[in-house]
C-alpha positions as CSV (number, residue, x, y, z in Angstrom):
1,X,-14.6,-21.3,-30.1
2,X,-11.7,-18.9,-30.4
3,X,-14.3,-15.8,-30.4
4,X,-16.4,-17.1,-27.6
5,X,-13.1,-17.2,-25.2
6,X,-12.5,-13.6,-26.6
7,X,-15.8,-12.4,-25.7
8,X,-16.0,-13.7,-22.4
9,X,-12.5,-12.8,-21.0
10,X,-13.7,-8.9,-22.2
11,X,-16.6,-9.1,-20.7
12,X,-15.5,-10.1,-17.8
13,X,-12.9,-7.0,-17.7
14,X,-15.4,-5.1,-18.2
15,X,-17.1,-6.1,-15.5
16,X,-13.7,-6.0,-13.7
17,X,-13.7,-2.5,-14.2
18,X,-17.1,-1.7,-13.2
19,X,-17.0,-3.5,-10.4
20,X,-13.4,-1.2,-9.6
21,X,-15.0,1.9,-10.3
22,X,-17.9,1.0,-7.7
23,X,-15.8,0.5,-5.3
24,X,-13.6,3.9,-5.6
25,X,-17.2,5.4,-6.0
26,X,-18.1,3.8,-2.6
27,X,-15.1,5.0,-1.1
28,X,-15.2,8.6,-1.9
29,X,-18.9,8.5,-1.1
30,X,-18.0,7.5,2.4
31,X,-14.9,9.9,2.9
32,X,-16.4,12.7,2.1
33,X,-20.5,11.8,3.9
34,X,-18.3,12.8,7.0
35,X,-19.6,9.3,9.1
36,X,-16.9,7.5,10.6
37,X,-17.1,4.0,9.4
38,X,-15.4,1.3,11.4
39,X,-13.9,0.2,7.7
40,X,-12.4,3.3,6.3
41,X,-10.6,4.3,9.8
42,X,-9.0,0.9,9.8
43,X,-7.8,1.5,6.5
44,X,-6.9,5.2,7.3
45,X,-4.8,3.9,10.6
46,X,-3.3,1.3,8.6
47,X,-2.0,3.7,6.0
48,X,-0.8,6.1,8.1
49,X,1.3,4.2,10.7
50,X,5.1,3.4,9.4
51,X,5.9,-0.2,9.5
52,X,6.5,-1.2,13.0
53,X,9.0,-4.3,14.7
54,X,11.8,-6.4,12.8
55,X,11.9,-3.9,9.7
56,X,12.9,-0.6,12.2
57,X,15.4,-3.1,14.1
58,X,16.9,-3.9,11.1
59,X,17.3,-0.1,9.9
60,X,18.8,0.9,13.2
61,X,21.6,-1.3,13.1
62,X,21.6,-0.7,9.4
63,X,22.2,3.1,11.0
64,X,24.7,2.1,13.1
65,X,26.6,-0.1,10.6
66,X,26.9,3.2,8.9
67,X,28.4,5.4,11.4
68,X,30.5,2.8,12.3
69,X,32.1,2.5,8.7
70,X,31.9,6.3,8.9
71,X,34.2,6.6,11.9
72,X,36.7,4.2,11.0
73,X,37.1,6.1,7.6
74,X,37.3,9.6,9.3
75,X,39.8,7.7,11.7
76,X,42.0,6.2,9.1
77,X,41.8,9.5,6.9
C-alpha cells in the first residue's frame, strides 16, 4: 500500500516535470518564431511595467517621511 502511494506521487512529478519543461519549450519556441502572440505580449507588458497605484503612494510619502526626519536632524545638528 505504502509502495503504491510512493509510486504514484513520483509519477506524477514526473509528469509534473514534463509537463513544466513543455511549457518553457513552448515559450521559447514562441519568443524566438518572431509572431507576436496576443499571450506572450501580455505577459511581456506585465513584466515590464513597475507596480502601479497604492504601493507608489505609499513609497512617496515613505520618501517624504525620510527627508522630513533628514531635515530635522540636519536642523537639530
Amino acid at each position: 500500500m505504502e509502495s503504491n502511494r510512493l509510486i504514484i506521487a513520483a509519477l506524477l512529478f514526473i509528469l509534473l516535470i514534463i509537463g513544466s519543461n513543455f511549457v518553457m519549450y513552448a515559450i521559447a519556441r514562441g519568443a524566438t518564431k518572431g509572431g507576436d502572440s496576443r499571450w506572450l505580449s501580455a505577459l511581456r507588458n506585465s513584466l515590464s511595467k513597475p507596480m502601479e497605484g497604492s504601493s507608489s503612494k505609499s513609497m512617496d510619502e515613505l520618501h517624504n517621511k525620510i527627508k522630513d526626519l533628514e531635515n530635522n536632524n540636519k536642523e537639530a545638528g
